[in-house]
C-alpha positions as CSV (number, residue, x, y, z in Angstrom):
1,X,-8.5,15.5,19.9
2,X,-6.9,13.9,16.7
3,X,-3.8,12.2,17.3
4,X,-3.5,10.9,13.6
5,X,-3.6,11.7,10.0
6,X,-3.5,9.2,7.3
7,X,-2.9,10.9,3.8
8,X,-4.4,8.9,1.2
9,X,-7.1,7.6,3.9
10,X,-9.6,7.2,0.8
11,X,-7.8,5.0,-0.8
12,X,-7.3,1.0,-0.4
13,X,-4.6,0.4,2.4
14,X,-5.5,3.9,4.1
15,X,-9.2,3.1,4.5
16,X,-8.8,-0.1,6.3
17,X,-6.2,1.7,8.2
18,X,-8.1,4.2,9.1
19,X,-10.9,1.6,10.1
20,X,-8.7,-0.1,12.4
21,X,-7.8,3.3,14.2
22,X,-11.1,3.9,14.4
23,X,-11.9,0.4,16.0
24,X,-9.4,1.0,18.3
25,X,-11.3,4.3,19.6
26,X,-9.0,7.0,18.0
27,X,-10.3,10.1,16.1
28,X,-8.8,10.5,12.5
29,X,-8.1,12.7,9.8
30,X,-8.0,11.5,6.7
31,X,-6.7,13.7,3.5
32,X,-7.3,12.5,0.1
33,X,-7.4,14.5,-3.1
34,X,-10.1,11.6,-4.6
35,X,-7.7,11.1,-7.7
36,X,-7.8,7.5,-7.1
37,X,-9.7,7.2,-3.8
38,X,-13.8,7.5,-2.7
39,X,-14.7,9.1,0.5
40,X,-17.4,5.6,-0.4
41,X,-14.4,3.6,0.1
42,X,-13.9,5.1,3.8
43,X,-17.4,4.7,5.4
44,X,-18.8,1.7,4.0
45,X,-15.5,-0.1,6.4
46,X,-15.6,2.7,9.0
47,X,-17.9,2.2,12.4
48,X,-18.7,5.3,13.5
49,X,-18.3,7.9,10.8
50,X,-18.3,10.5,13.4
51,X,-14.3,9.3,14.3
52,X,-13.3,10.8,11.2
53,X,-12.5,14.0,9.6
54,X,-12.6,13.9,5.9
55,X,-10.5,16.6,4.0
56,X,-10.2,17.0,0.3
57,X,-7.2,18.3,-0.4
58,X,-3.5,17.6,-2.1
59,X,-0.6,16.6,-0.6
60,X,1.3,19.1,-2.9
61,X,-0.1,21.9,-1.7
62,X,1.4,23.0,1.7
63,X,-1.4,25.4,2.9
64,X,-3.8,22.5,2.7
65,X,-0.8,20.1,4.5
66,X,-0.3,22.2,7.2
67,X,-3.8,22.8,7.8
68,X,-4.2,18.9,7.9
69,X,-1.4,18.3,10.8
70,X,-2.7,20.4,13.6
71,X,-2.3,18.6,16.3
72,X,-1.2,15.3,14.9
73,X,1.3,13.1,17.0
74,X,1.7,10.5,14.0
75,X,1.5,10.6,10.1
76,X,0.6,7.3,8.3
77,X,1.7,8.6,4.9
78,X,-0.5,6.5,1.9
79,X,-1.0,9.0,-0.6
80,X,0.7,8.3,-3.6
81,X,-0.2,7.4,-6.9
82,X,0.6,3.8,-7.4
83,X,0.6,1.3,-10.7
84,X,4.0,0.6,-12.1
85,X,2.7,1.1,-15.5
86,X,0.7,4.2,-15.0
87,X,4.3,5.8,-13.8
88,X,5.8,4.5,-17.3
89,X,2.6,5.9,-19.2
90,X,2.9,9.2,-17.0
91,X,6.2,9.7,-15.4
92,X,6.3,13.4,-14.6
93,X,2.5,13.3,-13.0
94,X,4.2,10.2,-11.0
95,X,7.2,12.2,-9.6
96,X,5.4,15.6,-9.1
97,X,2.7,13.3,-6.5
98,X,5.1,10.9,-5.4
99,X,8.4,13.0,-4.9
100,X,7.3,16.1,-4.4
101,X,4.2,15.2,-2.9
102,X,5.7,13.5,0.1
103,X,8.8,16.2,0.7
104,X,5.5,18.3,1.5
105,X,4.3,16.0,3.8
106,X,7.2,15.7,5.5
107,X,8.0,18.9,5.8
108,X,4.7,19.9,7.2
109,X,5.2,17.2,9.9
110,X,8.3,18.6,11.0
111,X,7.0,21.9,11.0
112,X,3.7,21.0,13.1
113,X,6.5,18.9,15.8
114,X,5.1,15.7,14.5
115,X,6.6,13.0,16.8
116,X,6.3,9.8,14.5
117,X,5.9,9.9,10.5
118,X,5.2,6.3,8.7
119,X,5.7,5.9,4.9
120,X,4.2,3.6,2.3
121,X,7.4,2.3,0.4
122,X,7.4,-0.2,-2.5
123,X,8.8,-3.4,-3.0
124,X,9.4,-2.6,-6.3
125,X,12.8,-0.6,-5.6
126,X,14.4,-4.0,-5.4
127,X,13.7,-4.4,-8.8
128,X,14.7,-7.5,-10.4
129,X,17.4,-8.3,-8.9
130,X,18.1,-12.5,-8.3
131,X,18.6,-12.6,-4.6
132,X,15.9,-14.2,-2.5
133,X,14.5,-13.9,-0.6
134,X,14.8,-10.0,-0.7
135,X,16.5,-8.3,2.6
136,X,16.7,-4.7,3.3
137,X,20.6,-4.3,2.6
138,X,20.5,-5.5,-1.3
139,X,21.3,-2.3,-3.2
140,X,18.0,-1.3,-4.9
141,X,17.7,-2.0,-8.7
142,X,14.3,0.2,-9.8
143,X,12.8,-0.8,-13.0
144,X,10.2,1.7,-13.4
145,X,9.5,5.4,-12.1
146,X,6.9,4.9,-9.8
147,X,10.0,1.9,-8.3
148,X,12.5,5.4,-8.6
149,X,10.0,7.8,-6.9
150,X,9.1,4.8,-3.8
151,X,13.3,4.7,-3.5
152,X,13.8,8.5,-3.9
153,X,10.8,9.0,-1.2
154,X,13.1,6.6,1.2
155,X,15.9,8.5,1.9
156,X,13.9,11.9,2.3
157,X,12.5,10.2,4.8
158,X,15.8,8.9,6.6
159,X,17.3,12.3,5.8
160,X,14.5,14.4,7.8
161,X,14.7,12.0,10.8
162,X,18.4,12.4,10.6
163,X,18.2,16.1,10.4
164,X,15.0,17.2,12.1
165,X,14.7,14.3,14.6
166,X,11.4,12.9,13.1
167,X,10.9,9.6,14.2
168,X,10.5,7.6,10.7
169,X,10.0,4.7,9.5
170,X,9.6,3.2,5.3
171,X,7.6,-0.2,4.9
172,X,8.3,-1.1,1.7
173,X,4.7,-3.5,1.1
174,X,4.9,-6.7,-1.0
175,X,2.1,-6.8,-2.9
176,X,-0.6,-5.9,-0.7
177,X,-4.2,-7.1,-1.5
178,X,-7.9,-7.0,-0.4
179,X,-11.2,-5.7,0.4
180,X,-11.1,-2.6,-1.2
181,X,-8.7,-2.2,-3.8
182,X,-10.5,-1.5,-6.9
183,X,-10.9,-3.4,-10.1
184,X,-10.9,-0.7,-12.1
185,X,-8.7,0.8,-15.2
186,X,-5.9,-0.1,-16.8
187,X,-3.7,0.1,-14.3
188,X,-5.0,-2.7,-11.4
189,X,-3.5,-4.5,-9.3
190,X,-3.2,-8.4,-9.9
191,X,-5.5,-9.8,-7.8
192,X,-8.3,-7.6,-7.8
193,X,-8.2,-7.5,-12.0
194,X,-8.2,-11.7,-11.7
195,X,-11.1,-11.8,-9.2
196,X,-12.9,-9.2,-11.6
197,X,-12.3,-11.4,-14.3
198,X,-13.4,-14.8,-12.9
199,X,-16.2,-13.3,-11.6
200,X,-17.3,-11.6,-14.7
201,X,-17.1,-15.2,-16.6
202,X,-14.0,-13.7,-18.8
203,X,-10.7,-15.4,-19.1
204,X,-7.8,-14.2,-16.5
205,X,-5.4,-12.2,-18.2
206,X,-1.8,-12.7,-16.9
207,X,1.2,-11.4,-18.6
208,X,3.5,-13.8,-19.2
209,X,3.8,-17.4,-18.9
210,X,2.2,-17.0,-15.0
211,X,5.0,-18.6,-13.1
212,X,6.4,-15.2,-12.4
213,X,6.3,-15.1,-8.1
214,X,5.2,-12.6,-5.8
215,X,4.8,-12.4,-2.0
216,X,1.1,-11.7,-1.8
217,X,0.4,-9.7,1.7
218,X,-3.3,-9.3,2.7
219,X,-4.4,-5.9,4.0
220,X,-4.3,-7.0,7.2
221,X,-1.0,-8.0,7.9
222,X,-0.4,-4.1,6.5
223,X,-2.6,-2.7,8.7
224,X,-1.0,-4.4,11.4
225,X,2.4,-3.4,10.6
226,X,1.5,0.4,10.4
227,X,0.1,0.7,14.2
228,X,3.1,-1.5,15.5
229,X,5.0,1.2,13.8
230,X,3.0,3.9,15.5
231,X,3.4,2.5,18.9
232,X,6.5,0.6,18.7
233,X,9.3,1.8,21.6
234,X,12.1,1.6,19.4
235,X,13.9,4.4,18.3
236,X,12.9,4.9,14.2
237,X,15.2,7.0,12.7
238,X,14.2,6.2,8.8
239,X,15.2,2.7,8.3
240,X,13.5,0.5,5.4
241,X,11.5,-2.0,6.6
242,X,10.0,-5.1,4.5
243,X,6.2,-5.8,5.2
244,X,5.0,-9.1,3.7
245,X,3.9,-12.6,3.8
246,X,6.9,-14.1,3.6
247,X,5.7,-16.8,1.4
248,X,6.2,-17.0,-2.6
249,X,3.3,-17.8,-5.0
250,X,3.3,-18.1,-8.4
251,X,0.7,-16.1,-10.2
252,X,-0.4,-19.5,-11.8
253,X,-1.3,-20.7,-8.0
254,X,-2.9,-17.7,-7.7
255,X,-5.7,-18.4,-10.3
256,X,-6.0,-22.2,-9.3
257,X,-6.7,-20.8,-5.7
258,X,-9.1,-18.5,-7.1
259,X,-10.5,-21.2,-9.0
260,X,-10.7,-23.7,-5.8
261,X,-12.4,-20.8,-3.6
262,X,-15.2,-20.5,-6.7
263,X,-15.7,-23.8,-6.6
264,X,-15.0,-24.0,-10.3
265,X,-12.1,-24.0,-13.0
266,X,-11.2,-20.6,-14.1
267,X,-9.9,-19.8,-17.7
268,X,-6.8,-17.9,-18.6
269,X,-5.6,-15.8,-21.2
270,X,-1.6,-15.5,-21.5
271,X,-0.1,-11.9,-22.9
272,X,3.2,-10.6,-23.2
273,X,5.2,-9.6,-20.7
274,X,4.8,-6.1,-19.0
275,X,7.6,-3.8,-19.3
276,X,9.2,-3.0,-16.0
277,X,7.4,-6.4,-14.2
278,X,9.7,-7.7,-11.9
279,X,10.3,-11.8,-12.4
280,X,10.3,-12.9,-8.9
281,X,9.5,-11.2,-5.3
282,X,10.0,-13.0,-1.9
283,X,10.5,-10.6,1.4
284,X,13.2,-10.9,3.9
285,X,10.9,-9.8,6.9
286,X,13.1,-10.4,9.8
287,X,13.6,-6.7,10.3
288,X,10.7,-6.5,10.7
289,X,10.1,-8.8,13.4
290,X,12.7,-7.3,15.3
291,X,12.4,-3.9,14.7
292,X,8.3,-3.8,14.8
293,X,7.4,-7.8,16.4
294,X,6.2,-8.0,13.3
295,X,4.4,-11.2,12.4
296,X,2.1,-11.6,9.4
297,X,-1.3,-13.1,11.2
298,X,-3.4,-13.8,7.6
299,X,-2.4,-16.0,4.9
300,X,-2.6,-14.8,1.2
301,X,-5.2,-18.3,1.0
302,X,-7.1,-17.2,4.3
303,X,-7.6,-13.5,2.9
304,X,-9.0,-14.6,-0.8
305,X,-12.0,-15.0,0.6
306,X,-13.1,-11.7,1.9
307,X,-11.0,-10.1,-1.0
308,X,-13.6,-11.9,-3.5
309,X,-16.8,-11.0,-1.4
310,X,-15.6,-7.8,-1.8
311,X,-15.3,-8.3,-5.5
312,X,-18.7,-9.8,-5.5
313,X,-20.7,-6.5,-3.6
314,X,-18.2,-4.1,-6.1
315,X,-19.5,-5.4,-9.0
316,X,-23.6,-5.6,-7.6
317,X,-23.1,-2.2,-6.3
318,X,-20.3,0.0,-6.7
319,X,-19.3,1.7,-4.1
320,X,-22.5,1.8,-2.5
């Protein structure tokens, strides 16, 4: 029997998800379309392949959705497509997989009696606003439209638990980071595009002056907070939840620590600013702890390790 689906379950945060399901004993289906994920991604973290049922297939198209939910009791919804700047560059591809994309999801959950439906927000629909450390009741301030699609994507999911009764739940992730989030394109994350770098014996490009802050969160403390929100016993009826370190680093830190954990000085390369960057990011995560006993278990430091080894087989190997 399979218990839970995990759209996007090819991709960075849904593969070690999925692992960590799998570790646990559970049976999983994964969809992914393979836009931005590898079915590589997947098994080369996964223990026993056998656990999981791989379907290709996009979360726009409803046959395909409803296919996926049979007999699921909880939806760990990951598919999106992410990158600030890939939503400025594309904006209408962004909304059509983001917006629409999860209102099919949902919809198919409620239809298939899905008992508990878990979303991948952003931390970006804060936007830049100068409260910190960021809580859940700040009025959202989106910079950019992948920000607008994360935000819209929120309230369909507190509006189907209010109207259908589907247990919900938004964790908007901080800056998530680790083994298996890819390097590549234009349109990488931070950390994995300065590991690349430094590795590669190139200079780490950061845009601006590098003491903009984020809260990094390693993948771990995401994972956690998705299967507390699976099995948690209180009621979820769609509220926004922050997931994060708690902890502030400035992206200059970031390379000295990168730096320190290479055992040598790395050099950097400063650009102008990004449009729709946000200045500063710190998360608020005492909802969290109450709602889900949330507690992040890894430091950003302790998981820069295993993110670079990570780096290290990526670039040896590929995927392989």
């Amino acid at each position: 029997m399979i218990r839970y689906l995990v759209t996007g379950g090819a991709g960075f945060i849904g593969s070690n998800l999925t692992a960590a399901l799998v570790a646990r004993g559970e049976r999983v289906r994964v969809l992914d379309n393979l836009v931005t994920g590898h079915w590589e991604l997947l098994r080369r973290v996964v223990s026993d392949r056998s656990m999981v049922e791989e379907v290709t297939g996009d979360i726009r198209d409803p046959a395909v959705v409803a296919e996926a939910m049979k007999g699921v009791e909880v939806v760990f919804h990951e598919a999106a497509l992410g990158s600030v700047p890939r939503s400025i560059s594309s904006p209408v591809e962004s909304d059509a997989v983001n917006v629409h994309g999860t209102v099919t999801v949902l919809d198919g959950a409620r239809r298939a009696g899905v008992r508990r439906f878990v979303f991948a927000a952003s931390s970006s629909a804060y936007g830049d606003t100068a409260v910190l450390p960021k809580h859940e009741d700040l009025i959202p301030s989106p910079l950019s439209p992948y920000a607008v699609t994360k935000l819209a994507c929120e309230h369909y999911v507190r509006v189907f638990s209010q109207l259908y009764g589907l247990e919900a739940v938004s964790l908007r992730y901080f800056n998530v980071f680790g083994p298996n989030q890819l390097p590549e394109g234009p349109y990488a994350a931070a950390i994995p595009r300065f590991v690349r770098a430094a590795l590669s014996g190139e200079p780490i490009e950061i845009y601006g002056d590098g003491e903009q802050t984020r809260d990094f969160c390693y993948v771990a403390n995401a994972v956690q907070a998705n299967l507390l929100a699976a099995s948690t016993t209180a009621r979820l009826e769609g509220q926004v939840v922050n997931i994060a370190g708690g902890r502030r680093i400035a992206l200059n830190d970031l390379v000295r620590e990168i730096g320190r954990v290479l055992g040598r000085e790395v050099s950097v390369r400063h650009a102008e600013p990004r449009a729709g960057d946000v200045r500063h990011s710190l998360a608020d995560i005492g909802r969290a702890k109450a709602l889900l006993g949330y507690e992040p278990t890894v430091a950003w430091e302790a998981g820069l390790p295993a993110t670079i080894d990570f780096m290290r087989h990526f670039l040896a190997h590929g995927l392989g």
